[in-house]
Backbone as numpy.savetxt, mean C-alpha at the origin, in Angstrom:
# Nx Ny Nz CAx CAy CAz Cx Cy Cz
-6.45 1.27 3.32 -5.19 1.13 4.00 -4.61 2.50 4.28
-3.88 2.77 5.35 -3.50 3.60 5.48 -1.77 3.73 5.20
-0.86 4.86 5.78 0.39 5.14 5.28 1.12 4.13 6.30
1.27 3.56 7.14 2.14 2.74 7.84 2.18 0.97 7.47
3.60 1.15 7.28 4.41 -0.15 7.31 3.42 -1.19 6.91
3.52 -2.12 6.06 2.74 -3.35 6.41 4.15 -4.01 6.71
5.05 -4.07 6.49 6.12 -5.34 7.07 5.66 -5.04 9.19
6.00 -3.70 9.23 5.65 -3.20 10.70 4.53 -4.03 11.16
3.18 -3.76 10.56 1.88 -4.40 11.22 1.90 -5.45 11.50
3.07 -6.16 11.13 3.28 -7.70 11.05 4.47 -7.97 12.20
5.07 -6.76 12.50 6.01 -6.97 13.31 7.52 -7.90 12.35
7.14 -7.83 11.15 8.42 -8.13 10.43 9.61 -6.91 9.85
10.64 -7.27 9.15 11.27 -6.79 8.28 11.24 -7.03 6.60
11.24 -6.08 6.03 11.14 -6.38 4.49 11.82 -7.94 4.52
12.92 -8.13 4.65 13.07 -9.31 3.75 12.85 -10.80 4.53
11.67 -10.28 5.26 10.56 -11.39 6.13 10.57 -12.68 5.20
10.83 -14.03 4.65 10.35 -15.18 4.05 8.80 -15.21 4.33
8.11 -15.50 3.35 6.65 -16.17 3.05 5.95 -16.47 4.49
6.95 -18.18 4.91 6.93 -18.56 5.93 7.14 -17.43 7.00
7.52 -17.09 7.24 7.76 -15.92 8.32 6.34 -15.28 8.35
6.07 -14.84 7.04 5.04 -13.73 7.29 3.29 -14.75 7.52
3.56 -15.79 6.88 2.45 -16.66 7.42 2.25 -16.35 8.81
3.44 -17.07 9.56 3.21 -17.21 11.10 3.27 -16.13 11.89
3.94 -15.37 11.42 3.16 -13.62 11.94 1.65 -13.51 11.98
1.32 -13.18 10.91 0.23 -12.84 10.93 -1.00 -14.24 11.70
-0.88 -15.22 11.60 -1.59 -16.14 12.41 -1.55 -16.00 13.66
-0.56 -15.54 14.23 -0.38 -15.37 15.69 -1.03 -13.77 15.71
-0.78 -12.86 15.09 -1.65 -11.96 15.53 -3.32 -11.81 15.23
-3.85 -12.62 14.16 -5.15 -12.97 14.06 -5.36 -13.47 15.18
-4.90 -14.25 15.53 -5.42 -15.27 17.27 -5.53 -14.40 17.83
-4.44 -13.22 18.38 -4.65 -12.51 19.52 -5.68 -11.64 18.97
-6.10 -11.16 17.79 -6.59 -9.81 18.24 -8.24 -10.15 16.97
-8.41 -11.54 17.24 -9.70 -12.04 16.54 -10.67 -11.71 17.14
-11.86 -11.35 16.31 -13.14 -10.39 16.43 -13.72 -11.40 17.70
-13.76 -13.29 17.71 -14.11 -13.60 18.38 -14.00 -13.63 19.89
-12.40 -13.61 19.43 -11.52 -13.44 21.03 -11.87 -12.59 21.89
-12.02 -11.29 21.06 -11.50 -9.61 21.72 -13.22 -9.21 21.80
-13.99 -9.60 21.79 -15.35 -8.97 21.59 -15.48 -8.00 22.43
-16.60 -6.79 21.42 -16.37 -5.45 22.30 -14.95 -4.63 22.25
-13.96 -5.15 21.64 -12.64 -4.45 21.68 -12.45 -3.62 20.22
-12.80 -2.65 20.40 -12.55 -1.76 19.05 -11.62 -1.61 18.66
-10.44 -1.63 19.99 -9.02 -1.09 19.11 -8.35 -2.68 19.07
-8.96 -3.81 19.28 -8.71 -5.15 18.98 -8.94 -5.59 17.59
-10.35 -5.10 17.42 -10.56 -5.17 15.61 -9.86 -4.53 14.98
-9.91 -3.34 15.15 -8.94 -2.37 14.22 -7.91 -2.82 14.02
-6.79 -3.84 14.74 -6.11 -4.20 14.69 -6.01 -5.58 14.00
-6.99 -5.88 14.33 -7.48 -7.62 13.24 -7.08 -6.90 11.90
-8.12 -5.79 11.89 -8.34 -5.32 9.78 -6.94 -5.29 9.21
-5.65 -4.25 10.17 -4.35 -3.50 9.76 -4.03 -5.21 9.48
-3.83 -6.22 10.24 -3.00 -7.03 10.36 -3.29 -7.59 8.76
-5.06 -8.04 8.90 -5.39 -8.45 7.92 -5.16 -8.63 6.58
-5.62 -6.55 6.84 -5.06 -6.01 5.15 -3.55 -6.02 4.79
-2.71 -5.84 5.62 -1.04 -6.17 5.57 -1.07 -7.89 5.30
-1.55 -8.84 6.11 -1.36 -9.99 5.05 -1.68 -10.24 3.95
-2.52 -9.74 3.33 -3.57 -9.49 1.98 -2.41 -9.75 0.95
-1.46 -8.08 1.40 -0.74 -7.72 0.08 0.59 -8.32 0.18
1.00 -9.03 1.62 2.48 -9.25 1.77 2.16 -11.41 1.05
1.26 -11.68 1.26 0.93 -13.09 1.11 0.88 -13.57 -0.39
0.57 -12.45 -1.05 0.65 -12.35 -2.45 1.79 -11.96 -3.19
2.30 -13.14 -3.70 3.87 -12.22 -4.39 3.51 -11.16 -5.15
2.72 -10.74 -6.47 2.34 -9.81 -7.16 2.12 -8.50 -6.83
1.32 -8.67 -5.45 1.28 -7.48 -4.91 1.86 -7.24 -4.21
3.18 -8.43 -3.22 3.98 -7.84 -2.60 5.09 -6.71 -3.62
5.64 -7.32 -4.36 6.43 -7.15 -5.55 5.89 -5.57 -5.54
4.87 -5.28 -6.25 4.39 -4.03 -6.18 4.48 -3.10 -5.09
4.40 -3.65 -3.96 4.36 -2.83 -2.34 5.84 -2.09 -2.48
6.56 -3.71 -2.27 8.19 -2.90 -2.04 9.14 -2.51 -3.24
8.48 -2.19 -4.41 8.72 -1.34 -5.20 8.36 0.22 -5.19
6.66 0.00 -5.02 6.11 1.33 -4.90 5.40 1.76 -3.99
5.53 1.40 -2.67 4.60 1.46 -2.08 3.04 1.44 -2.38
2.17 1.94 -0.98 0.94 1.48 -1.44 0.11 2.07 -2.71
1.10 3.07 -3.35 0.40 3.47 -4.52 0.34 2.59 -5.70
1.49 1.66 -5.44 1.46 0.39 -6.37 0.38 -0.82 -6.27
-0.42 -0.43 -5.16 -1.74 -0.75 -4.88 -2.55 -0.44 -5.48
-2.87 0.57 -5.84 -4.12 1.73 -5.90 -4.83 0.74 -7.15
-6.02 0.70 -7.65 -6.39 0.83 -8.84 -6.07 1.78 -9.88
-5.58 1.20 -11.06 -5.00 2.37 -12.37 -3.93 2.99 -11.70
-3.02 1.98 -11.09 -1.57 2.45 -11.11 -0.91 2.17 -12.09
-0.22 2.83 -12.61 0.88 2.79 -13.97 2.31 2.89 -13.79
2.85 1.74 -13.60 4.50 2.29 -13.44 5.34 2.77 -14.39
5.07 2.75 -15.65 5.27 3.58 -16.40 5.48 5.38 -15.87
4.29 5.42 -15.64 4.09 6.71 -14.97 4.74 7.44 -13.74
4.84 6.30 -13.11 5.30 6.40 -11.90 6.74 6.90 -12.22
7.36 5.56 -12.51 8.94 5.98 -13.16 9.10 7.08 -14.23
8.09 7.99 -14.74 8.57 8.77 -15.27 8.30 10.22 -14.33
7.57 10.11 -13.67 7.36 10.62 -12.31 8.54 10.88 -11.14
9.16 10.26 -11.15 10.37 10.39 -10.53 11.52 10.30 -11.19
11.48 10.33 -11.89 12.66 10.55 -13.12 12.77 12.47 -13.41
11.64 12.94 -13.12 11.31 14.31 -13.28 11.46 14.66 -11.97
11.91 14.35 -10.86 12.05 14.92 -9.34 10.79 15.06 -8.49
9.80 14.14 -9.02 8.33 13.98 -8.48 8.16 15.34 -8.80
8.07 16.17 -9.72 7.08 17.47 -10.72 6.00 16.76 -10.79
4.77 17.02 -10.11 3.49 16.80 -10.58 3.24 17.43 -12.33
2.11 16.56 -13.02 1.89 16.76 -14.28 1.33 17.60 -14.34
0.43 18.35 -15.58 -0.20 18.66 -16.00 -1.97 18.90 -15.21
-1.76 17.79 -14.58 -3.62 17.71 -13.86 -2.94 17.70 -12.27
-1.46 18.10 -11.64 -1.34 18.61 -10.85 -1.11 16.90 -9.68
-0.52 16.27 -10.76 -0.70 14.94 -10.05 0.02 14.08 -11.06
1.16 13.21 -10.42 2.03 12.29 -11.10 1.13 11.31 -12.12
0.15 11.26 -11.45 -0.47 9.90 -12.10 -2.07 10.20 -12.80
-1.79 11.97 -13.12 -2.81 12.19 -13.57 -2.51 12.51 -14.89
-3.36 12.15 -16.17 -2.92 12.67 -17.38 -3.15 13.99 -17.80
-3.75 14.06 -19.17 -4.26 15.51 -18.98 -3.54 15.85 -19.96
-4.75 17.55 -20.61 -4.34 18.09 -21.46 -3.48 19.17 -21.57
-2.45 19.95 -22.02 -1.93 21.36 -21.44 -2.62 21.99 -22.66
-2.72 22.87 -21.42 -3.71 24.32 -21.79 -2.90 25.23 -22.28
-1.36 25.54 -22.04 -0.38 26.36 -21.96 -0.44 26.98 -23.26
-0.95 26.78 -24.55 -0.75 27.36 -25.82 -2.33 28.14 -26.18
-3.34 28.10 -25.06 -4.76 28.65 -25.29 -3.99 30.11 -24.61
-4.79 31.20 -25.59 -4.29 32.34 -24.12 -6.34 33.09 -24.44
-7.07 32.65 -24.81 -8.38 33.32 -24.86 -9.17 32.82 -23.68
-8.74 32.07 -22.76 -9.71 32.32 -21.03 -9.14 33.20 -20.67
């Protein structure tokens, strides 16, 4: 997935109902289905965005996650723990140079 909107790909607003986002996305599967559009590359491409945006908006769990944390609340081995302590610090990357990376500090070795 990439960085844009899934409420957008859907042509919704965050606080889209279920129902809403069903019939979004059905109407844009019709238009822009692999069968329909054959030969249309930027028709598929557009099937997948729609696709993968219903995936996560169709699912409360992972919607829940989306419009909390965006798609990093996606990721595999996301930690909101982390996250929220991550921005609690002014997004300061950690130690491994990355919110959501752990890691050891080196800061008390001085022999490299």
């Amino acid at each position: 997935m990439n960085n844009e909107d899934l409420y957008a790909q859907l042509g919704l607003k965050k606080d889209a109902s279920t129902a809403e986002i069903k019939k979004a996305y059905r109407h844009l599967a019709r238009e822009y289905h692999p069968d329909k559009t054959r030969g249309n590359a930027e028709a598929e491409e557009k099937f997948k965005k729609v696709s993968a945006a219903y995936a996560v908006l169709s699912d409360e769990k992972k919607r829940t996650l989306y419009d909390k944390y965006g798609l990093d609340g996606l990721r595999d081995g996301f930690d909101p723990q982390r996250w929220e302590q991550y921005q609690r610090h002014g997004g300061a990357p950690g130690p491994g140079g990355s919110p959501f990376s752990g890691g050891f500090d080196f800061g008390g070795f001085s022999g490299f």
